[in-house]
Phi, psi and omega in degrees: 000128182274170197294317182290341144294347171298291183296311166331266163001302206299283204309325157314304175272357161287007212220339161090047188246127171309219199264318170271015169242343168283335175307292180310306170305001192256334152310315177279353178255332187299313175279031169065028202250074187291345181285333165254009168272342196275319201288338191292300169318313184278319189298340162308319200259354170294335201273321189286340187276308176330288174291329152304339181283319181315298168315330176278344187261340134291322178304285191312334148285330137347265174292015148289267209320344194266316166325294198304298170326280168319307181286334177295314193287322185294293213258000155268350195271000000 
């Protein structure tokens, strides 16, 4: 394994990519094919943007019920 795939790799799973997606990119760079390792690369980070939104879409429910609370609390008190 050369070094700049190694780090490729590193990052992928510092970046929270399984096991099969660090395979596949390791396939697209062995086969020297960089245009479908950057599209590879981008469906990570369309998949990673993803569960951030999801996680900002629990937060934001979160701070409703805290809001909610706070205000509740305020007019009975």
């Amino acid at each position: 394994m050369t070094e700049e795939l190694e780090k490729i790799l590193n990052n992928l799973s510092d970046a929270g990519c399984g096991s099969g997606e660090l395979k596949k990119a390791e396939q697209l760079y062995e086969a020297g094919d960089a245009d479908a390792l950057i599209r590879h690369f981008r469906k990570c980070r369309c998949d990673l943007m993803e569960e951030l939104h999801k996680s900002q879409r629990k937060v934001d429910c979160l701070d409703y019920l805290i809001r909610q609370t706070e205000k509740a609390k305020r007019t009975a008190g």
